[in-house]
C-alpha positions in Angstrom: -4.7 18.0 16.8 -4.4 14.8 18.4 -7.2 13.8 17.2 -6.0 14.5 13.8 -2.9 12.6 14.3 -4.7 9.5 15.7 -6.9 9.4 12.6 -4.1 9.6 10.5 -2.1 6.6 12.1 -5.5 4.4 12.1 -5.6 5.3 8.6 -1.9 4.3 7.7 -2.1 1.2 9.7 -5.3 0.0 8.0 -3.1 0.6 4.8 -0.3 -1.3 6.0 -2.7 -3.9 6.9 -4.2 -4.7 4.1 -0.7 -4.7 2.4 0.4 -7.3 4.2 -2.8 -9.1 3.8 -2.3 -8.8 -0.2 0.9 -9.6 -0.2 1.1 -12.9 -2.9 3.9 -15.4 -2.2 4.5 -18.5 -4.6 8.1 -18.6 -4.2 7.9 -22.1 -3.2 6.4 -23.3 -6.7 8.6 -21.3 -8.8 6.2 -18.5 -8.5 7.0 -14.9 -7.9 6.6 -12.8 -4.6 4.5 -9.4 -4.8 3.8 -6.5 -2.3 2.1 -3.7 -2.6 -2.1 -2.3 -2.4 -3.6 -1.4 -4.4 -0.4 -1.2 -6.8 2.6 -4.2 -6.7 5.6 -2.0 -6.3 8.0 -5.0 -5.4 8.2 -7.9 -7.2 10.8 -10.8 -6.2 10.9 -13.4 -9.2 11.6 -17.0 -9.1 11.5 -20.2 -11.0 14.1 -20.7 -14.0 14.4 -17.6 -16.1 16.2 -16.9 -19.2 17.2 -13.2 -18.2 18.5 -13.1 -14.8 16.0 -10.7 -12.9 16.0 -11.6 -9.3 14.1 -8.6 -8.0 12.3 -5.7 -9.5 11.4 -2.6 -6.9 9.6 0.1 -9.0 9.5 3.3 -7.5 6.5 5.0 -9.7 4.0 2.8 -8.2 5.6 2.9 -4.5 5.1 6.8 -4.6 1.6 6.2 -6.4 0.5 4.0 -3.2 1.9 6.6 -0.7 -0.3 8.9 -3.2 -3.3 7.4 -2.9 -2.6 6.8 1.4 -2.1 10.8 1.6 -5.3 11.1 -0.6 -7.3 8.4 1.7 -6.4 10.6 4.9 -7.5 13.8 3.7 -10.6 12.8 2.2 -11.6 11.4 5.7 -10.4 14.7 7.5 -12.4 16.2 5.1 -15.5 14.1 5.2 -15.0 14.4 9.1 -15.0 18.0 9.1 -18.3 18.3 6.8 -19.8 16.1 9.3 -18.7 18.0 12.2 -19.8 21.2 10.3 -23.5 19.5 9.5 -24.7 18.6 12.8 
């Protein structure tokens, strides 16, 4: 079980990782700011606009990258368990 756990927090902070290593910020030359991996789910906008959007969170592709991190640890505690099974 610990073992299971442990895998699973390498795997989420390997997420959270490369998040935060894709995370695009041109703010400073009236560019926008995005984070998310592999999908942007938080978008900050800047520069002059005509419609006044500061900030745009989008829930769909939050839940889709949480998704795709619950999908990530189970195929490894699968492929892990194959392995285990094989030898």
């Amino acid at each position: 079980m610990k073992k299971k756990l442990f895998s699973s927090l390498v795997i989420i902070m390997i997420f959270i990782l490369i998040t935060i290593l894709t995370i695009s910020n041109k703010l400073e030359s009236d560019g926008n700011l995005s984070i998310g991996f592999p999908f942007k789910f938080y978008i900050k906008y800047g520069g002059k606009r005509d419609i006044l959007l500061d900030s745009n969170f989008d829930i769909k592709f939050f839940v889709f990258d949480i998704f795709i991190l619950l999908l990530s640890i189970l195929t490894f505690e699968i492929l892990k368990k194959r392995n285990k099974n094989s030898s």
